[in-house]
FIVEX-784747 format. One line per 5 residues: their letters; for each residue y, z, x of C-alpha. Coordinates in nm, 2 decimals, decimal comma, always signed. Layout:
<sites>
A = Y:Z:X ~ ...
</sites>
This chain:
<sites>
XXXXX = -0,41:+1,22:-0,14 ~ -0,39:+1,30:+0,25 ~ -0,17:+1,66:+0,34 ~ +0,09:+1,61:+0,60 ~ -0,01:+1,84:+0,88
XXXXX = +0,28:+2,06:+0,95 ~ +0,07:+2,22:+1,25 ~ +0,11:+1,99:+1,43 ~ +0,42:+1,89:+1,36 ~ +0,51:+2,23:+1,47
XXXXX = +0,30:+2,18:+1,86 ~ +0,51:+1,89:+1,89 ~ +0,83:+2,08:+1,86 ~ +0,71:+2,39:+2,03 ~ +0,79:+2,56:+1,74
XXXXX = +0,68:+2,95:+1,68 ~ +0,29:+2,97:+1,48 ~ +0,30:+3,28:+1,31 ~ -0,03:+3,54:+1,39 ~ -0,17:+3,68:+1,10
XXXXX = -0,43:+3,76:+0,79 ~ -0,52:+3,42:+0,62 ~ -0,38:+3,49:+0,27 ~ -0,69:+3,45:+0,04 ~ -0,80:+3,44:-0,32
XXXXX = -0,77:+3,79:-0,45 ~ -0,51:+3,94:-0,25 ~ -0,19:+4,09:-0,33 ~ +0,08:+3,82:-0,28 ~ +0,37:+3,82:-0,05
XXXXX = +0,73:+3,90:-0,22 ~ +0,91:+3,60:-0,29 ~ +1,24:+3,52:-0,10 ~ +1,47:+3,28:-0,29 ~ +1,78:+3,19:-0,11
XXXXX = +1,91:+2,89:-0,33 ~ +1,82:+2,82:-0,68 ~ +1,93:+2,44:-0,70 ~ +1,75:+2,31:-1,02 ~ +1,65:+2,39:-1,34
XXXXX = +1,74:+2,75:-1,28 ~ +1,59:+2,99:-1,50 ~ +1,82:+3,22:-1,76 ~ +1,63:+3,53:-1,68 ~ +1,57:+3,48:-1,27
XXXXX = +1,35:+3,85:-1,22 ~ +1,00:+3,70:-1,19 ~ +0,79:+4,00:-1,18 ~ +0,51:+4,02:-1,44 ~ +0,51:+3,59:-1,44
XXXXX = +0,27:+3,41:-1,34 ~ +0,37:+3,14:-1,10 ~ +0,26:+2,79:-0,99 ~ +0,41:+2,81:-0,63 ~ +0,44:+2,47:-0,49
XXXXX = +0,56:+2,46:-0,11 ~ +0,73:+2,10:-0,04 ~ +1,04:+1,94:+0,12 ~ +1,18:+1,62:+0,07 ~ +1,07:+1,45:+0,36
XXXXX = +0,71:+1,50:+0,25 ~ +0,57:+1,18:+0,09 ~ +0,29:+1,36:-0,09 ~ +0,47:+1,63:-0,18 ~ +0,69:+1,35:-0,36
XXXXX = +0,37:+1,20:-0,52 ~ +0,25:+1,53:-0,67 ~ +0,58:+1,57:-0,88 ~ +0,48:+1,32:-1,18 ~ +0,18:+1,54:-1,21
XXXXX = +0,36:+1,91:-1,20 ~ +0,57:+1,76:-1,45 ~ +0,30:+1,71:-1,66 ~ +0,15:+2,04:-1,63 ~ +0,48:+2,20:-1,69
XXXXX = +0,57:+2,00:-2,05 ~ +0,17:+2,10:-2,12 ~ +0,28:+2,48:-2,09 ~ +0,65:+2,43:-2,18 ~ +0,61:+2,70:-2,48
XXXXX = +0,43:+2,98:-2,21 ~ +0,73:+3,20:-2,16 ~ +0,55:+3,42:-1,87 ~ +0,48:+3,09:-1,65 ~ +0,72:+2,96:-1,43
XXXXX = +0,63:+2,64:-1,20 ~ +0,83:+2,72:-0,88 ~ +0,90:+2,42:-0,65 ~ +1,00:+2,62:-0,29 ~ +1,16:+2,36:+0,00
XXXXX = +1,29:+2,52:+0,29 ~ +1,60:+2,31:+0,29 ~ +1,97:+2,35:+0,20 ~ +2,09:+2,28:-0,13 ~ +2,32:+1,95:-0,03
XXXXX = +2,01:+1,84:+0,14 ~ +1,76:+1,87:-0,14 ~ +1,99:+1,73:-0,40 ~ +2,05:+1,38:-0,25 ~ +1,63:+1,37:-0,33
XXXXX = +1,68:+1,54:-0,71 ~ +1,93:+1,25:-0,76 ~ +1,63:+1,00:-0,72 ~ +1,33:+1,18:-0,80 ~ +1,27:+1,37:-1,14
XXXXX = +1,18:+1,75:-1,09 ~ +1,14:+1,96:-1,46 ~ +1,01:+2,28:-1,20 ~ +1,24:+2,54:-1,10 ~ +1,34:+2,41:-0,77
XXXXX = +1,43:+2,65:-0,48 ~ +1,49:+2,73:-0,09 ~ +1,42:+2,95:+0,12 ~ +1,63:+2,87:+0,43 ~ +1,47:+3,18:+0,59
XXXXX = +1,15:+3,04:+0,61 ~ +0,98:+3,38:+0,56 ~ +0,76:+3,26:+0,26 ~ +0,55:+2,98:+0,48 ~ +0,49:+3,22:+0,75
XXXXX = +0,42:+3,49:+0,49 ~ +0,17:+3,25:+0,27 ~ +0,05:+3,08:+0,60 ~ +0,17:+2,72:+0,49 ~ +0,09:+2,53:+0,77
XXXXX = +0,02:+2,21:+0,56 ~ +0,19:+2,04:+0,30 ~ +0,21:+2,03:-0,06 ~ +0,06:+2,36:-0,03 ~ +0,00:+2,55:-0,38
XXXXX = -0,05:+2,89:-0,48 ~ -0,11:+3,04:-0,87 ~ -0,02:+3,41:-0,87 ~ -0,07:+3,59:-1,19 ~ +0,15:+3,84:-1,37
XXXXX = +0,01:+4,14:-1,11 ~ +0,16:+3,96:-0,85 ~ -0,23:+3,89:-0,69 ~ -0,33:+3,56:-0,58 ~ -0,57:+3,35:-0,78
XXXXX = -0,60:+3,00:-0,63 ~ -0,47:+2,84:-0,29 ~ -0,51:+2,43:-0,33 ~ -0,32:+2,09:-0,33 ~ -0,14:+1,97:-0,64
XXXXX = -0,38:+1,72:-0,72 ~ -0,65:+1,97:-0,76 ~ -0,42:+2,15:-1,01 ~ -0,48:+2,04:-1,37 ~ -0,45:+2,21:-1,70
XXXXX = -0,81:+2,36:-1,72 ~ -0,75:+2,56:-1,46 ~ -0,39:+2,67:-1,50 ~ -0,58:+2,77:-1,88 ~ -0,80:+3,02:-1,68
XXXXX = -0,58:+3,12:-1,48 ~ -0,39:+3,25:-1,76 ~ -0,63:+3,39:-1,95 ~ -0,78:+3,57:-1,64 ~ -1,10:+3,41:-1,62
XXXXX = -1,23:+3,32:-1,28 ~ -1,11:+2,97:-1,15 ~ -1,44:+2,77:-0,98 ~ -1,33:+2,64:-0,65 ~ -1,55:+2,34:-0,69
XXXXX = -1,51:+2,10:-0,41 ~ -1,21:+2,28:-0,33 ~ -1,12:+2,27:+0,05 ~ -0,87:+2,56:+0,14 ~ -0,59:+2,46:+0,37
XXXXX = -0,73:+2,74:+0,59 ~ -1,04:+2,57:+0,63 ~ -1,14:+2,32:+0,84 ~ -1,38:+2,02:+0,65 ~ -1,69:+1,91:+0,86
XXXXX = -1,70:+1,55:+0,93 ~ -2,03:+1,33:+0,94 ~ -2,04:+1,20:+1,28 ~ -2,26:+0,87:+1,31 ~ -2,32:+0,71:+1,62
XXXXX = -2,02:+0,45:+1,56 ~ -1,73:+0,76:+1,50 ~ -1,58:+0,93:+1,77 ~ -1,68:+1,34:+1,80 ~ -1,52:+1,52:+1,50
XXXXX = -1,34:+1,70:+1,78 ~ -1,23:+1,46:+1,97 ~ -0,90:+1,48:+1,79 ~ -0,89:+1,87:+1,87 ~ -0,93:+1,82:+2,22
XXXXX = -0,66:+1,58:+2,30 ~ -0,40:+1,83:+2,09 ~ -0,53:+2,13:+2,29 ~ -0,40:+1,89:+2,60 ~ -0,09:+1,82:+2,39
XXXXX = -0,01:+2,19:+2,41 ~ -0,13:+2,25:+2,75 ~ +0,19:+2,30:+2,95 ~ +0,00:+2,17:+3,26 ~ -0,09:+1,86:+3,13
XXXXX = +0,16:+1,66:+3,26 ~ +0,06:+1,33:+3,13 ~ -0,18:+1,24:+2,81 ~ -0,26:+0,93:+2,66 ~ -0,59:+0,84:+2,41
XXXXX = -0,63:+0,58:+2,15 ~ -0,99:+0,68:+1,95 ~ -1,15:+0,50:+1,61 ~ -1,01:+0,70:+1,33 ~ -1,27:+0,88:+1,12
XXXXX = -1,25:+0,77:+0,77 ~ -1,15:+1,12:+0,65 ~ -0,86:+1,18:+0,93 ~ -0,55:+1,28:+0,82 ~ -0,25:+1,04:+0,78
XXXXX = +0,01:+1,10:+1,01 ~ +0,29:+0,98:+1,25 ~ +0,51:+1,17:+1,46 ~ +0,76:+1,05:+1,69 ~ +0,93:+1,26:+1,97
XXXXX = +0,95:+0,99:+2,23 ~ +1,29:+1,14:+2,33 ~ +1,04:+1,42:+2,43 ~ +0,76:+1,22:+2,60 ~ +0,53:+1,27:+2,26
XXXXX = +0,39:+1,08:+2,00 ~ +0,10:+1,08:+1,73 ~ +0,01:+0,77:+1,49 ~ -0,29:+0,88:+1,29 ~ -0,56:+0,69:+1,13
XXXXX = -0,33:+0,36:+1,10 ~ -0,40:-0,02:+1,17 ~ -0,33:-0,16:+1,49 ~ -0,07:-0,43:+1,34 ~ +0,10:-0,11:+1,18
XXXXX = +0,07:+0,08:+1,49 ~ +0,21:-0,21:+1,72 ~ +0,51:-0,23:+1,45 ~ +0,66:+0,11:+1,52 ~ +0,60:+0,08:+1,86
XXXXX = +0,79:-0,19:+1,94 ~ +1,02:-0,17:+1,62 ~ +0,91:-0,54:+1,52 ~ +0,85:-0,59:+1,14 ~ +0,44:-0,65:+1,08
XXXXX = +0,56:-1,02:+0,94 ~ +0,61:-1,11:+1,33 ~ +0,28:-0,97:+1,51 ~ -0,02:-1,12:+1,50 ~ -0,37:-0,96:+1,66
XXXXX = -0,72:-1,07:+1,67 ~ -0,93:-1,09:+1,29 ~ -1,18:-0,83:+1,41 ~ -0,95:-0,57:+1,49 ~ -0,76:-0,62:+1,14
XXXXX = -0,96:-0,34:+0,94 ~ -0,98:-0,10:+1,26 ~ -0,80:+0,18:+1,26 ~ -0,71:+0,42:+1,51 ~ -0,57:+0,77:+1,63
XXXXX = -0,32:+0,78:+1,91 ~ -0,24:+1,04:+2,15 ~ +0,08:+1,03:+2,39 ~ +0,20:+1,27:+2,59 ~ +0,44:+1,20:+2,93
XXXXX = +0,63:+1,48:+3,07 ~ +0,84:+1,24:+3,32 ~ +1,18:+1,23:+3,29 ~ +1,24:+0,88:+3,17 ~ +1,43:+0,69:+2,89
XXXXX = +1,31:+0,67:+2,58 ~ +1,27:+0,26:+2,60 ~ +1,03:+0,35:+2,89 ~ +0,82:+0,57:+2,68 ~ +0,83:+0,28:+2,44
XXXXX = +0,67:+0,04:+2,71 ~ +0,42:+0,32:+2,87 ~ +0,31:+0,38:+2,49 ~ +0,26:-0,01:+2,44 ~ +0,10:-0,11:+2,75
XXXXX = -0,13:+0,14:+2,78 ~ -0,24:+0,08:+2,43 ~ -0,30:-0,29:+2,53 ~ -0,48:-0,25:+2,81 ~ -0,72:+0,02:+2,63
XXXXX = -0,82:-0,24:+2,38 ~ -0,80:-0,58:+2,59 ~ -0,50:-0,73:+2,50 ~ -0,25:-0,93:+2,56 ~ +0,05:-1,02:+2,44
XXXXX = +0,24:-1,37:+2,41 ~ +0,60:-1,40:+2,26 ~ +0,66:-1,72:+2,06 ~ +1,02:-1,80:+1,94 ~ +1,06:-1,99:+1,60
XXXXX = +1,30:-2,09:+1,33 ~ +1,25:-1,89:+1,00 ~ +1,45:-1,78:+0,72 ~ +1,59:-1,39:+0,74 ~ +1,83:-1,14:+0,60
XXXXX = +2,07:-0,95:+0,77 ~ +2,15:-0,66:+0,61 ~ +2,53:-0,54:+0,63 ~ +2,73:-0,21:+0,49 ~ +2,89:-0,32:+0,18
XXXXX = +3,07:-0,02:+0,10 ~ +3,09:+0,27:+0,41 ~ +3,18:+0,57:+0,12 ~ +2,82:+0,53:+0,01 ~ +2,66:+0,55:+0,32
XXXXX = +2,40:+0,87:+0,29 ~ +2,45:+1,03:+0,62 ~ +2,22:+1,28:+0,75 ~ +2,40:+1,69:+0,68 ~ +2,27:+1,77:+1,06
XXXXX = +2,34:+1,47:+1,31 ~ +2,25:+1,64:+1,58 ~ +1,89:+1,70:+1,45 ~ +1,63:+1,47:+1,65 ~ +1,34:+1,53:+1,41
XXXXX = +1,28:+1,21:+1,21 ~ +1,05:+1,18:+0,92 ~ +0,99:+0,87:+0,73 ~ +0,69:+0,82:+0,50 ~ +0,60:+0,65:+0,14
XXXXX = +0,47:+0,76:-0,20 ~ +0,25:+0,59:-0,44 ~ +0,63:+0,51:-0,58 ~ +0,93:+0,52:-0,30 ~ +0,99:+0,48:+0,05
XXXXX = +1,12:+0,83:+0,17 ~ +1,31:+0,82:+0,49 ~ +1,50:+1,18:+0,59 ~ +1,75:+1,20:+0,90 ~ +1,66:+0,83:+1,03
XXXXX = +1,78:+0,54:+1,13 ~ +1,83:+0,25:+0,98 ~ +1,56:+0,03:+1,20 ~ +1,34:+0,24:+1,03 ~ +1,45:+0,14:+0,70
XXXXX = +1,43:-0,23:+0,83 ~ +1,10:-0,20:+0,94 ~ +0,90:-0,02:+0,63 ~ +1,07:-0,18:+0,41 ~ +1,03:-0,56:+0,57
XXXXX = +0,68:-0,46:+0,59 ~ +0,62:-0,43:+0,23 ~ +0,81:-0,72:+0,13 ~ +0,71:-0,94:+0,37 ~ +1,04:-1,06:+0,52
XXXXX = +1,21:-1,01:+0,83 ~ +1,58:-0,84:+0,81 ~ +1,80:-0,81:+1,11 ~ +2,05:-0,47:+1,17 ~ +2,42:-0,55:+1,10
XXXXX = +2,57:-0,25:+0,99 ~ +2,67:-0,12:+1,34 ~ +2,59:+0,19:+1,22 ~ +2,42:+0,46:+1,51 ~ +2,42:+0,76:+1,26
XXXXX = +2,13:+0,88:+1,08 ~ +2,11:+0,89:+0,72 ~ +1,91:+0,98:+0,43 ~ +1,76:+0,69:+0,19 ~ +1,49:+0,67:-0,11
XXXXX = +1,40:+0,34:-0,19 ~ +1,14:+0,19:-0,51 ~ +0,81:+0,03:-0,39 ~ +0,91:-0,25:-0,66 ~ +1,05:-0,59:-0,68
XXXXX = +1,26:-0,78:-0,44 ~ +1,61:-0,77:-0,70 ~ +1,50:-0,35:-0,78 ~ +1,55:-0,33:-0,35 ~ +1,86:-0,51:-0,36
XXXXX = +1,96:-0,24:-0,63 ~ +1,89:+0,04:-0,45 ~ +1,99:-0,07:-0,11 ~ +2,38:-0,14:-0,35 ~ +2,37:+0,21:-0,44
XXXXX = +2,38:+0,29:-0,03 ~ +2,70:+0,08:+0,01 ~ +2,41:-0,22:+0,20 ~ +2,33:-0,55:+0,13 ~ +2,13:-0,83:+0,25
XXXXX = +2,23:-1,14:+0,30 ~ +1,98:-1,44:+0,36 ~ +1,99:-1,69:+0,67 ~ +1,84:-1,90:+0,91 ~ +1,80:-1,76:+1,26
XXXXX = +1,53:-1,82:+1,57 ~ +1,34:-1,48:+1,62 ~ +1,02:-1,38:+1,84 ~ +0,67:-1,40:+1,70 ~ +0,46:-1,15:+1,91
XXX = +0,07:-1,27:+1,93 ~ -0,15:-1,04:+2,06 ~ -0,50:-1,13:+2,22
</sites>
């Protein structure tokens, strides 16, 4: 499973990067500040002399969601230990975290910490991000919840030393095999140490992925900034110019690429101009063209069935967007609904035009499953689709 990388996430925003000790394995862990216990809140809620699984997450996080089915597992498998708690910590606000515990099945203790002092204190600067401290409040292994499993929460109980394997720690950075056809393993690090720079005014690089890279997109175009890692160029092309995949068409050998882009434009423009600088110079980078074709194709429109269902975002005035997918759902937190439109055309392979007339942003989780279980979950939002004939653009590009 690929780790969102919050780090960048927080360049982007110019957000604060907290200077300290790396945490390691061994040392004596941070307290724990709880502001909000919002599920599965324990009877007795002093944790000292416990030993924790800490799981750092949020519900925007697409991995994070993923892991979930597993902690679950782990937790029924050590139901009857009394001194373990699983400790699911999301920096968000109850109301907000709730809408995702409605869709999504936690059996952890789920908490915030609005604060935000327990990722700067544990250094989370990726996530999921987990942490097993034992009942003397010392730390005894820093991983991902898919490198979690029940042999090792078995030695971490009984004190035994846990074998880090193939373990990478967040704090570590893995070394990539660079052969002649990949780009520099720091060719990624450069361009972000230009995204940073506040005298580089204007940046712009499209590289090959690496097959390791991390997954990622980030989009602060209302900024003059965007990041679409290791994704295909159809996929890439889709978000750009918020066309569904089903209507873009590129050459066969550049299918299977994938590829790291870099924007950064400090000019005070609109965001639809970022949207065409982004595009063109993209195009031009790899030689192509593009032609617009209009044809006569069945469609949906999708409407607002039922307004009082409508999952609006808590904090409208919020610009950060985050929309991503799990093995099992379509997450989508404080976004639009074009976004919803395009992910979820993409997957089903069907074009669907915006009728709702809504401008807000809202907050959906949708099932990667069958066409009727969309049409359930998109009822539950107060939306429906309805199907139609209508003559829409085919973009070829060449």
């Amino acid at each position: 499973m690929k780790k969102i990388n919050v780090l960048i996430l927080l360049i982007f925003l110019g957000g604060n990067l907290y200077s300290q000790d790396t945490l390691k394995v061994g040392d004596k862990a941070p307290k724990l500040n709880i502001t909000d216990y919002i599920l599965n809140t324990p009877k007795d809620k002093n944790i000292e002399g416990k030993f924790i699984v800490l799981e750092f997450w949020a519900t925007w996080c697409a991995p994070c969601l993923s892991a979930v089915p597993h902690l679950n597992e782990l937790h029924d498998n050590f139901k009857n230990r009394k001194d373990l708690l699983f400790l699911s910590m999301t920096y968000e606000k109850p109301e907000k975290t709730k809408r995702t515990l409605e869709k999504i099945l936690f059996k952890t203790v789920v908490v915030s910490d609005q604060t935000k002092l327990n990722e700067a204190n544990f250094n989370v600067d990726e996530i999921p991000h987990t942490v097993l401290i034992d009942n003397k409040g010392i730390i005894r292994w820093i991983g991902i919840p898919t490198e979690l499993n029940s042999s090792v929460i078995e030695n971490f109980l009984n004190g035994t030393n846990i074998s880090k394997g193939n373990l990478t720690l967040p704090t570590e950075k893995k070394q990539e095999k660079v052969t002649e056809e990949q780009e520099p393993a720091n060719s990624i690090d450069i361009t972000l140490e230009l995204l940073k720079d506040s005298k580089a005014y204007y940046v712009f690089s499209v590289i090959n992925a690496a097959e390791n890279d991390d997954v990622m997109a980030f989009d602060a175009l209302w900024k003059g900034k965007y990041i679409d890692l290791n994704n295909n160029l159809k996929s890439m092309i889709s978000k750009i110019i918020k066309k569904p995949e089903y209507q873009i068409s590129i050459p066969n050998e550049l299918v299977q690429n994938k590829y790291n882009i870099f924007y950064k434009n400090l000019n005070k423009i609109e965001i639809n101009e970022h949207s065409k600088v982004l595009k063109n110079n993209l195009l031009t980078s790899l030689n192509l063209t593009e032609k617009v074709e209009v044809k006569k194709v069945e469609v949906y429109n999708l409407k607002v069935e039922n307004t009082e269902k409508l999952n609006f975002s808590l904090n409208q005035e919020e610009k950060q967007k985050h929309s991503g997918s799990s093995t099992t759902h379509f997450i989508f937190s404080n976004s639009n609904i074009e976004t919803l439109i395009r992910d979820v055309g993409n997957y089903h392979k069907i074009i669907i035009f915006n009728e709702t007339e809504q401008d807000k942003n809202l907050d959906f989780i949708i099932r990667k499953g069958t066409f009727p279980e969309l049409i359930n979950d998109l009822k539950e939002y107060g939306l429906r689709l309805e199907k139609v004939s209508k003559e829409i653009e085919f973009y070829n590009y060449q």
